[in-house]
Phi, psi and omega in degrees: 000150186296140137291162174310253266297329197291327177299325196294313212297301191292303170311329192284282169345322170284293168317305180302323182298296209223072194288001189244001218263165190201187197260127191282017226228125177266143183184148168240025196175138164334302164275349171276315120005292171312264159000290171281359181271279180320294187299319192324336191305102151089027163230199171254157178280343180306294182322275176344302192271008161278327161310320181285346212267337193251342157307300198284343191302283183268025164237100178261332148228188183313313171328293173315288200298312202290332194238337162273158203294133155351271184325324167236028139287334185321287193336306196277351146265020180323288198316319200285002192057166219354097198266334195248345172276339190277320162287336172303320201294320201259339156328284199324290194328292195296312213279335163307307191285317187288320177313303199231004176216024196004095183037011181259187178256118197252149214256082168203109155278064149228339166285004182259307162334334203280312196288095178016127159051025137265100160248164192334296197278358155296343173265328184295341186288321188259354165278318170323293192272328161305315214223000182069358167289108202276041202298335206184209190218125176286145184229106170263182176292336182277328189284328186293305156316300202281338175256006148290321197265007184252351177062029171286331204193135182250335166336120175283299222292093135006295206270004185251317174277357156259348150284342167295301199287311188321328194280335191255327172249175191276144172311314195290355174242015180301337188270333193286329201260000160271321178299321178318281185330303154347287184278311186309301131357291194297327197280314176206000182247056199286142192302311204251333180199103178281097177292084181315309208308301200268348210281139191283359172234006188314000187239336173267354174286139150286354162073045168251134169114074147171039172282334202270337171293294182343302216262347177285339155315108144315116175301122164317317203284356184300130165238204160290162173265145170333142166277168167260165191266148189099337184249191167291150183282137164223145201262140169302173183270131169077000160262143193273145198285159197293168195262171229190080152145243169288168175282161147206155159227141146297167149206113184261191212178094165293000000 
């Protein structure tokens, strides 16, 4: 098991890292929040919020989702994949809310749990980022890899792995530290090739179960060694080579 203080080393390492971070999911309202939590399942949030952006334009409550026909809700979030099980959920989801919350989103989880297509970690999103309510720990697929590999949890099971965390960090960073972890994820601790090299906790992490993928990685930060002048240019070994035509950039997306 992790020690405190190497755990303090790594939450401090985070905060520092990613002192702004929040849910990348655009939204103004409680129920738009709800809504895009829900298609997010098995999709990306860029895809979602594009999907969203022309969505809340023509659903503005619960009603509206509750009272158009299936088939064209369908439509409109076809792009988010499994689109007709996503649309039973949030009609269901709405025609609820509206019936027994008059259309709001009510800020108690267990009353969220309730709901049609809201399981745990979709109310934690929104009690969080909606309401500042510190209900839980978000366990996505990134905070669940990253915090086996930070020794926070040995735990597969979501719901074993937010009692691990919930048990280990303070309550007052359960919301900050899932959006950290998150971003944290996207940026460098990625499922198939974690850039350990460049990562900002490579050194208080324990790195388990990828140390040995780790060190096989080229460090970004490597650059070529000079040329001397007169002679031919040559790249350090294992540095990436200088580019030869156009500019380009990535942004890659765990």
């Amino acid at each position: 098991m992790l020690s405190n203080s190497l755990r303090r080393r790594i939450l401090s390492s985070l905060a520092a890292e990613y002192p702004d971070a929040t849910c990348s999911l655009n939204f103004q309202s409680p129920l738009e929040l709800l809504i895009a939590t829900i298609l997010s399942a098995q999709c990306t949030d860029e895809r979602v919020n594009q999907v969203t952006k022309s969505l809340f334009q023509k659903y503005r409550t619960a009603w509206d989702y509750a009272s158009v026909p299936l088939s064209e809700l369908e439509s409109d979030i076809q792009s988010t994949g499994f689109y007709r099980n996503k649309a039973k959920s949030i009609r269901a989801c709405c025609e609820r809310l509206d019936r027994e919350f008059g259309g709001k989103v009510p800020p108690d989880m267990d009353a969220l749990v309730e709901l049609p297509g809201v399981g745990r970690k979709t109310a934690n999103v929104v009690l969080g980022t909606a309401f500042g309510i510190p209900s839980g720990i978000v366990v996505d697929t990134h905070v669940a890899r990253i915090s086996r590999r930070l020794g926070f949890t040995d735990q597969n099971d979501p719901v074993k792995i937010e009692q691990d965390l919930m048990a280990i960090i303070p309550q007052s960073e359960w919301i900050a530290f899932s959006h950290r972890v998150i971003q944290h994820g996207r940026r460098y601790c990625k499922a198939k090739k974690p850039n350990c090299r460049d990562c900002p906790l490579a050194d208080p992490c324990p790195k388990i179960g990828v140390a040995e993928a780790a060190e096989a990685l080229p460090s970004k930060r490597t650059s070529p060694t000079p040329a001397v002048r007169g002679k031919a240019k040559t790249a350090t070994p294992g540095a990436p080579l200088p580019a030869t035509g156009s500019r380009g950039k990535g942004k890659g997306k765990g």
